[in-house]
Steps between C-alpha positions, in 0.01 A plus 500: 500500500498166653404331128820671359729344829351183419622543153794606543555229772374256244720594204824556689820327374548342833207339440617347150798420603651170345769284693747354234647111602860556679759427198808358706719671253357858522321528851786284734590841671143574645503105673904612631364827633190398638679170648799800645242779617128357543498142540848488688378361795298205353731441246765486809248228708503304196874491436531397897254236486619337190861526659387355851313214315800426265734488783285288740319254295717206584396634909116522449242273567256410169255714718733790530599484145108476391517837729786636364372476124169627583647844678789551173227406258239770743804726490564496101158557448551833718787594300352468153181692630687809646707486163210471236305800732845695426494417111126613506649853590654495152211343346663162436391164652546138550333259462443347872280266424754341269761574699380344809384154267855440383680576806232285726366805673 
């Protein structure tokens, strides 16, 4: 009994399942929903931080700025982590590590 759960656990087509790279053209819906439902609220810090920076760089110290950058940059990394998790649900991903290189993450 417990060999044939094991089995069964084994051979399961959650556990073959294969994430396909996002495809901007096909799969921009699941990053708007996700970014609308899920991921609203980090999506929502970022948009405020990257406004509050924009507004009040010529106000900020170079240390506040440094401080600034590092919390947008903490908070995009947040964003893009809630959204790939919601992608994942439809077996699609990004590639984060790639992501996070070309954006300076």
């Amino acid at each position: 009994m417990k060999k044939t759960l094991f089995l069964a656990l084994l051979f399961s087509t959650t556990a073959f399942a294969t994430y396909k790279t996002y495809d901007p053209l096909k799969d921009h819906k699941y990053i708007d929903k996700a970014i609308s439902d899920a991921c609203k609220s980090e999506h929502q810090r970022y948009d405020n931080l990257s406004f509050n920076l924009k507004s009040n760089i010529s106000n900020m110290s170079k240390s506040d700025t440094d401080n600034a950058v590092a919390n947008l940059k903490e908070a995009e990394r947040k964003r893009w982590s809630c959204i790939e998790k919601e992608l994942n649900k439809k077996n699609i991903t990004l590639n984060l590590d790639q992501l996070y290189k070309e954006n300076n993450l």
